[in-house]
LUMTI-845975 format. One line per field, with one value per atom (N, C-alpha, C, O): x, y, z; atom name. Coordinates in Angstrom, 2 decimals, always signed. Layout:
REM residues N
px: c(X/...) .
py: c(Y/...) .
pz: c(Z/...) .
a: c(CA/...) .
***
This chain:
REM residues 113
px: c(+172.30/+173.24/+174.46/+175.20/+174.56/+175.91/+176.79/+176.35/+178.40/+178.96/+180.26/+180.91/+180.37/+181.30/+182.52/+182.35/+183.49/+184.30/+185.07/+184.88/+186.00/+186.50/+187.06/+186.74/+188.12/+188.89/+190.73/+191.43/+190.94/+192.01/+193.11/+192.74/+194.75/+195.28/+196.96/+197.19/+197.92/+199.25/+199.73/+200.05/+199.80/+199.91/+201.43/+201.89/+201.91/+203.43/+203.44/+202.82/+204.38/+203.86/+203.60/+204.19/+202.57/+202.25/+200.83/+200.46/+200.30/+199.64/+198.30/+198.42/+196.97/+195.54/+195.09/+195.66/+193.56/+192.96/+191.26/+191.09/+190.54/+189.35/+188.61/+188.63/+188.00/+187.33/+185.97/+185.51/+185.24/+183.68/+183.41/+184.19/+182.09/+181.65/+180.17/+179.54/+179.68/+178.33/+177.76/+178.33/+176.30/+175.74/+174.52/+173.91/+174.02/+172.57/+172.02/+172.53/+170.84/+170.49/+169.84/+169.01/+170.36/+169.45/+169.48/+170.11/+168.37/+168.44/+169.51/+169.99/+170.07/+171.24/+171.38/+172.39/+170.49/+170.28/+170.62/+171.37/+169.93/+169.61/+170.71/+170.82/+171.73/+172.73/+174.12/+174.25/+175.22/+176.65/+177.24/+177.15/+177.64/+178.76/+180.24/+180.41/+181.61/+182.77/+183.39/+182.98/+184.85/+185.92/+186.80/+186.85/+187.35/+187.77/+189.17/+188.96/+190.43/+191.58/+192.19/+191.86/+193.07/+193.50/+195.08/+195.17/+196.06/+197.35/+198.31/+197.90/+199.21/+199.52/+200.10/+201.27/+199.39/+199.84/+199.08/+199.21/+198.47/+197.84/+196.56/+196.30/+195.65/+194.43/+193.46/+194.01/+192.30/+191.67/+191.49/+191.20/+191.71/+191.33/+190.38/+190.14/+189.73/+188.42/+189.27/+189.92/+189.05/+190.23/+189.19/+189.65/+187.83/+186.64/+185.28/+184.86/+184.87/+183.45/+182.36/+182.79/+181.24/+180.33/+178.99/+178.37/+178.77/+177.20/+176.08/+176.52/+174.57/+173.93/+173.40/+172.92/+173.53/+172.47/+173.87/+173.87/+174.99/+176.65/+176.95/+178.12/+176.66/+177.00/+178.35/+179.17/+178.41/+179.64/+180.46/+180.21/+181.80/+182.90/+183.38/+183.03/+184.21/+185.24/+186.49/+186.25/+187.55/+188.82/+189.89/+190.07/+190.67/+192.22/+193.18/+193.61/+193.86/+194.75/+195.80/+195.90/+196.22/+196.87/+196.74/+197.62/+194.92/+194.98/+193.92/+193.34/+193.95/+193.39/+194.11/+195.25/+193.37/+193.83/+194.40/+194.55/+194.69/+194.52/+193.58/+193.85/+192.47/+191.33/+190.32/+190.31/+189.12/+187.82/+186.57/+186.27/+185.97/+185.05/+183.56/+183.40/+182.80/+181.68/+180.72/+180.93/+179.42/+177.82/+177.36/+177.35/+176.92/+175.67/+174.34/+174.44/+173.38/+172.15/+171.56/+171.00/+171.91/+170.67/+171.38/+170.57/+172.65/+173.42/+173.49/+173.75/+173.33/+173.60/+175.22/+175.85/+175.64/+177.48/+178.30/+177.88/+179.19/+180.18/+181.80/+182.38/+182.27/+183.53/+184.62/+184.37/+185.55/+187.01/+187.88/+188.34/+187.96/+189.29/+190.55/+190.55/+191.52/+192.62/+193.47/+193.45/+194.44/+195.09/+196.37/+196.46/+197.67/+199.66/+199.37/+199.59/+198.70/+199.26/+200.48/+201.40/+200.61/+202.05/+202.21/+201.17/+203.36/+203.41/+202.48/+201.32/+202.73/+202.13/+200.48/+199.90/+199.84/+198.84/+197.95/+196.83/+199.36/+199.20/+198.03/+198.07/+197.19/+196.38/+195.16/+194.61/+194.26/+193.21/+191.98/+191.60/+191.28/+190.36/+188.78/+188.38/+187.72/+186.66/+185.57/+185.71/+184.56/+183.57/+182.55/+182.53/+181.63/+181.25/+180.28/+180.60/+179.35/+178.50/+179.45/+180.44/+179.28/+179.46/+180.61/+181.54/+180.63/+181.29/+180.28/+180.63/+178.96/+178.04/+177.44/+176.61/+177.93/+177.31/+178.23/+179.37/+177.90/+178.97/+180.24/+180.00/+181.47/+182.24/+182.55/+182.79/+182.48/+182.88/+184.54/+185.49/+184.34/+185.84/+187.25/+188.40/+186.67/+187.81/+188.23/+187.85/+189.29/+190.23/+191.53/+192.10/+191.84/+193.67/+193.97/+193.59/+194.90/+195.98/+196.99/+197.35/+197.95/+199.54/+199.98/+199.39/+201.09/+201.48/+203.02/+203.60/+203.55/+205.00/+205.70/+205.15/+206.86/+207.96/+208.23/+209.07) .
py: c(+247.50/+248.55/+247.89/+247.06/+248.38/+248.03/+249.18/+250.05/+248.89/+250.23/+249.13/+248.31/+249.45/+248.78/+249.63/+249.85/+249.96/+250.85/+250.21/+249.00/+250.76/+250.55/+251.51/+252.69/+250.99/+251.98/+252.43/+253.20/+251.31/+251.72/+250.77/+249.68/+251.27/+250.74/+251.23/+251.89/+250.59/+250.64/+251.92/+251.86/+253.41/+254.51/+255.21/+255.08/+255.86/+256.30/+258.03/+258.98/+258.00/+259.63/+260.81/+261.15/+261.10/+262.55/+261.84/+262.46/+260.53/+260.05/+260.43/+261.18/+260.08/+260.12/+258.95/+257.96/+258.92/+257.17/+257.99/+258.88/+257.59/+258.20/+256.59/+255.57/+256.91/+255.96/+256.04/+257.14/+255.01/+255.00/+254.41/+253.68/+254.88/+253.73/+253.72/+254.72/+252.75/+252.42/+251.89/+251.13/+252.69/+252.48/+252.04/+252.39/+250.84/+250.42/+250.42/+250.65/+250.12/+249.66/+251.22/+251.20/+252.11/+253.52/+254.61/+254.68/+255.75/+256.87/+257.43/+258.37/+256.90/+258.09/+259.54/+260.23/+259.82/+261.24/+262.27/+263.24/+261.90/+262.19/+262.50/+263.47/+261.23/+261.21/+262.20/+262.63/+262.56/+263.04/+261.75/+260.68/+261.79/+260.71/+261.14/+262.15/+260.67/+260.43/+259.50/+258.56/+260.21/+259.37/+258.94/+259.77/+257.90/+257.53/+256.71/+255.63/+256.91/+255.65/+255.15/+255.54/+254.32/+253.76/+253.17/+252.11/+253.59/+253.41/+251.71/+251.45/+251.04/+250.44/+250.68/+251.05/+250.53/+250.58/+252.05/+252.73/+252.09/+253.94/+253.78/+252.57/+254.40/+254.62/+254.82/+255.49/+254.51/+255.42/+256.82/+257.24/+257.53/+258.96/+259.26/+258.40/+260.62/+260.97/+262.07/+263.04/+261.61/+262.14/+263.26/+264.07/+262.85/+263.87/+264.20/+263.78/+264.60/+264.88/+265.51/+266.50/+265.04/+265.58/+265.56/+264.71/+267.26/+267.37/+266.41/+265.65/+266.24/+265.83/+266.76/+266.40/+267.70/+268.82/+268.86/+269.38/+268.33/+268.50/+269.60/+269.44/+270.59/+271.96/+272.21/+273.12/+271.22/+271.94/+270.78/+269.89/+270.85/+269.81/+269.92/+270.82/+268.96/+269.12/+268.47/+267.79/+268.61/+267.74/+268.13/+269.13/+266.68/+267.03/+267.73/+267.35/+268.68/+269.33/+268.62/+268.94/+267.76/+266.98/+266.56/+266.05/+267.04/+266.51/+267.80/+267.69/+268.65/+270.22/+270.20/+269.82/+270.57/+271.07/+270.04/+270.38/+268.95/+267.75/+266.40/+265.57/+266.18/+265.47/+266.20/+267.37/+265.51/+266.05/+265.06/+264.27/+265.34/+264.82/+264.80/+265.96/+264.34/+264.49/+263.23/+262.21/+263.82/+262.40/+262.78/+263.80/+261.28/+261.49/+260.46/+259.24/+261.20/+261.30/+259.86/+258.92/+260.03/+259.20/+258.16/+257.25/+257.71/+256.18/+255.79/+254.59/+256.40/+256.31/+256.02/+255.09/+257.09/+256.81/+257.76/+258.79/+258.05/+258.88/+258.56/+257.52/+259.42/+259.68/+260.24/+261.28/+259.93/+260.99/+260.66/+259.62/+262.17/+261.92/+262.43/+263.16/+261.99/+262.08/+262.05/+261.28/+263.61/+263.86/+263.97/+263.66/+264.28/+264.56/+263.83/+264.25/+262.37/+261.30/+261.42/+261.88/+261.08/+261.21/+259.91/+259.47/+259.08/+258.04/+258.33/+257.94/+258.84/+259.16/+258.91/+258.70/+259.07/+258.67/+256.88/+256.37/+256.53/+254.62/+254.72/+255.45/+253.98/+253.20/+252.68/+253.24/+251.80/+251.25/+252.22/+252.41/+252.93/+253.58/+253.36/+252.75/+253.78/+253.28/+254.27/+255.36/+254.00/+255.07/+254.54/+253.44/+256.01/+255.68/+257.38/+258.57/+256.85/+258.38/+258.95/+259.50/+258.88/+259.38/+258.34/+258.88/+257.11/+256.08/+255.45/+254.68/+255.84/+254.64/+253.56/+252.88/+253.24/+252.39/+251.16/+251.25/+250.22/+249.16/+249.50/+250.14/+248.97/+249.14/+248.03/+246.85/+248.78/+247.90/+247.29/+247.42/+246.66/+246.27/+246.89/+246.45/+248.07/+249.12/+248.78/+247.96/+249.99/+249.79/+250.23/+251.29/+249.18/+249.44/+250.44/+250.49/+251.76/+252.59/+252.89/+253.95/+251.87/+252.11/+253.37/+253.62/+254.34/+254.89/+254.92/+255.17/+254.49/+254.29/+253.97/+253.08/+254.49/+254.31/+253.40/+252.91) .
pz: c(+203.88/+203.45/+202.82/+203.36/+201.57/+201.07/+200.25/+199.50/+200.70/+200.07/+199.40/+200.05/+197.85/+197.28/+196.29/+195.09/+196.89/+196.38/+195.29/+195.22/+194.30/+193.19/+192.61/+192.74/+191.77/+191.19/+191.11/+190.45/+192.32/+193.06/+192.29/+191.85/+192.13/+191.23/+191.98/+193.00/+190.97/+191.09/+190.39/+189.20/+191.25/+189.98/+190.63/+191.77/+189.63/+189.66/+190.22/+189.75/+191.38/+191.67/+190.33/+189.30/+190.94/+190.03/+188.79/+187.80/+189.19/+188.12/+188.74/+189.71/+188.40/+188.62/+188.75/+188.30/+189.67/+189.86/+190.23/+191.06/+189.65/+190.44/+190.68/+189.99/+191.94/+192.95/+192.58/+192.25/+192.60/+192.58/+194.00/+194.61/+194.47/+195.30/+195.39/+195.77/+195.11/+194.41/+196.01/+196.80/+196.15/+197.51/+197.08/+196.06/+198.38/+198.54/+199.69/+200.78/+199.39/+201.06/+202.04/+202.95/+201.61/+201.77/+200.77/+199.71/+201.56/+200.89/+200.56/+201.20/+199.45/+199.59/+198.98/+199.10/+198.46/+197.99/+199.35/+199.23/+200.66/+201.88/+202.82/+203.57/+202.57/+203.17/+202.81/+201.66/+203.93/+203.69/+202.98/+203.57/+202.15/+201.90/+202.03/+201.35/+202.79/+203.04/+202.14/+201.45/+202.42/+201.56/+202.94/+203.84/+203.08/+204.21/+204.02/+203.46/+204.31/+204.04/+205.20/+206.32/+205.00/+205.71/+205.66/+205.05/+206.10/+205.63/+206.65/+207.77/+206.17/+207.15/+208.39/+208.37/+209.75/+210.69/+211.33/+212.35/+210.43/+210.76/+211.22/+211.18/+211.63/+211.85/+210.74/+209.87/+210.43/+209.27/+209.64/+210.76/+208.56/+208.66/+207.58/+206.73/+207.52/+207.07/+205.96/+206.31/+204.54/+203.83/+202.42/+201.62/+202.65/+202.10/+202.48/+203.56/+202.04/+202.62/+201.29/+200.69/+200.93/+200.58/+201.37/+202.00/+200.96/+201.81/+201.23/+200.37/+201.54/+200.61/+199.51/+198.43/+199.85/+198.51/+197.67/+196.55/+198.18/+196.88/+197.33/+197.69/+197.55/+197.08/+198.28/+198.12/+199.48/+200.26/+200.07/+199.26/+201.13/+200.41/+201.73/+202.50/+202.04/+203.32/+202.56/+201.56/+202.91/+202.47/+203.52/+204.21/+203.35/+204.43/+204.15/+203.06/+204.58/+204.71/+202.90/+201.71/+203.67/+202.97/+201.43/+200.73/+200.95/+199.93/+199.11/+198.03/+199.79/+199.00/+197.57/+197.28/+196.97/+195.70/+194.74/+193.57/+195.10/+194.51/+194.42/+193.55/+195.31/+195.25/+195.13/+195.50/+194.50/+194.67/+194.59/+193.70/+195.72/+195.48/+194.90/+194.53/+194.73/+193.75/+194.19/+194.84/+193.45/+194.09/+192.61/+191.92/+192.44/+191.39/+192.39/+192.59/+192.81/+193.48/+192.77/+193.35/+191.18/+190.29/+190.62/+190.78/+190.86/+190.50/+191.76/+191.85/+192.92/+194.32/+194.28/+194.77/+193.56/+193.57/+194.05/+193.51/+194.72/+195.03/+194.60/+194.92/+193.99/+193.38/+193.98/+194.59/+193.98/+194.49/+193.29/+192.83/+192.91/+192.04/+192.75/+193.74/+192.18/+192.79/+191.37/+190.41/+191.79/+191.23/+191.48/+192.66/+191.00/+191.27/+192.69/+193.82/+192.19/+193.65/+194.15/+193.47/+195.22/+196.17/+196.78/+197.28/+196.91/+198.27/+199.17/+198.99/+199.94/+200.91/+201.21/+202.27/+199.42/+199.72/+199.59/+199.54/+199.57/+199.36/+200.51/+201.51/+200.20/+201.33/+201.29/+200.34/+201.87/+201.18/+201.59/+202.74/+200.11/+200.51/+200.49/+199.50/+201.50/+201.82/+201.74/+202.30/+201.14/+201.29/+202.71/+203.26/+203.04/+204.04/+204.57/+204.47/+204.97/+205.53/+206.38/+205.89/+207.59/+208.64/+209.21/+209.81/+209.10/+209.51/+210.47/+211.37/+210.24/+211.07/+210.47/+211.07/+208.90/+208.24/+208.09/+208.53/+207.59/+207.94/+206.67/+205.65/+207.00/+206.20/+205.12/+205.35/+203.70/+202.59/+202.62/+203.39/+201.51/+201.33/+200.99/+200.99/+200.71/+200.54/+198.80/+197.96/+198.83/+197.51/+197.37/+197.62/+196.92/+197.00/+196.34/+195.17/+197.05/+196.34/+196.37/+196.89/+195.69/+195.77/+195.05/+193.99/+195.53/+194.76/+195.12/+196.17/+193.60/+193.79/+192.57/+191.92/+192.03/+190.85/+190.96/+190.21) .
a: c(N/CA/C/O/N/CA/C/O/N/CA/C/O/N/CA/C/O/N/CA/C/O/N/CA/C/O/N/CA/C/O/N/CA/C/O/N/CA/C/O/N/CA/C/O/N/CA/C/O/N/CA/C/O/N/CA/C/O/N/CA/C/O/N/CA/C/O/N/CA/C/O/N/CA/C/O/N/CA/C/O/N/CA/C/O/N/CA/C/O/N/CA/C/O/N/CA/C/O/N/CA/C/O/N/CA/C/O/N/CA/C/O/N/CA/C/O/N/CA/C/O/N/CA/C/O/N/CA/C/O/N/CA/C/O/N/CA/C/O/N/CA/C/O/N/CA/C/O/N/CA/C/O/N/CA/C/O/N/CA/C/O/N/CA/C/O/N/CA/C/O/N/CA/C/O/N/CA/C/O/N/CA/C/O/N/CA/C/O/N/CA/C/O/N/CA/C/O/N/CA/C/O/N/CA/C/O/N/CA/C/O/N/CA/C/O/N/CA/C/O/N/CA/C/O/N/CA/C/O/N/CA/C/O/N/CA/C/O/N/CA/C/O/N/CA/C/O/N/CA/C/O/N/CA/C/O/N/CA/C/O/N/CA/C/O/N/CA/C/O/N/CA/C/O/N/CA/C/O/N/CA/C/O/N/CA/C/O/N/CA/C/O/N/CA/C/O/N/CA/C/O/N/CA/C/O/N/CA/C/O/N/CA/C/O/N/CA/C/O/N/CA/C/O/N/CA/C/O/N/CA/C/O/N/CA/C/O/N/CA/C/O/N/CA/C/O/N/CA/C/O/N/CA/C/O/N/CA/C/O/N/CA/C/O/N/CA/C/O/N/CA/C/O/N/CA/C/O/N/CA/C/O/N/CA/C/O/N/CA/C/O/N/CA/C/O/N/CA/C/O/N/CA/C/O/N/CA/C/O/N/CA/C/O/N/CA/C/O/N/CA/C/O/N/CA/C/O/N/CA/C/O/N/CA/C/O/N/CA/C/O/N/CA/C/O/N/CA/C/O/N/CA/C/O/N/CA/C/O/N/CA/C/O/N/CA/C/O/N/CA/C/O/N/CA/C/O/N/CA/C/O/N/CA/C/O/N/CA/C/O/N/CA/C/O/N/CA/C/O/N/CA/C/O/N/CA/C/O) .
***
């Protein structure tokens, strides 16, 4: 199993960054795929959610109406875009099913003037 995220960058509040994270190692058509971050000194939290058939969504409070997530089945890839970034959402983000698969290396997201 491998999960390799990307995408993540130095962006100025109110800018956009969309995340890839390119999966191996299983079915992933099959699987939920998660968006997952991690801030300093914080815990990770579970910051998206896609079903496997796509069609449902989960997201945090915190980031409704400005992230979204998305799968393409054929690339074994999952996406979060992220939109009118905030500080708040600096932190290194990780894709991940459920959180029972091993964890990739994450990707940096600063956001700051």
């Amino acid at each position: 199993v491998r999960l390799v995220e990307s995408g993540g960058d130095l962006v100025q509040p109110g800018g956009s960054l969309r995340l890839s994270c390119a999966a191996s190692g299983f079915i992933f058509s099959t699987y939920t795929m998660s968006w997952y971050r991690q801030a300093p000194g914080k815990e990770r939290e579970l910051v998206a959610r896609i079903f496997s058939g796509g069609g449902s969504t989960y997201y945090l409070d915190s980031v409704k109406g400005r992230f979204t997530i998305s799968r393409d089945n054929d690339k074994s890839t999952v996406y979060l875009q992220m939109n009118n970034l905030k500080p708040e959402d600096t932190a290194v983000y990780y894709c991940n099913t459920k959180g029972t698969m091993p964890w990739g290396q994450g990707t940096q997201v600063t956001v700051s003037s």
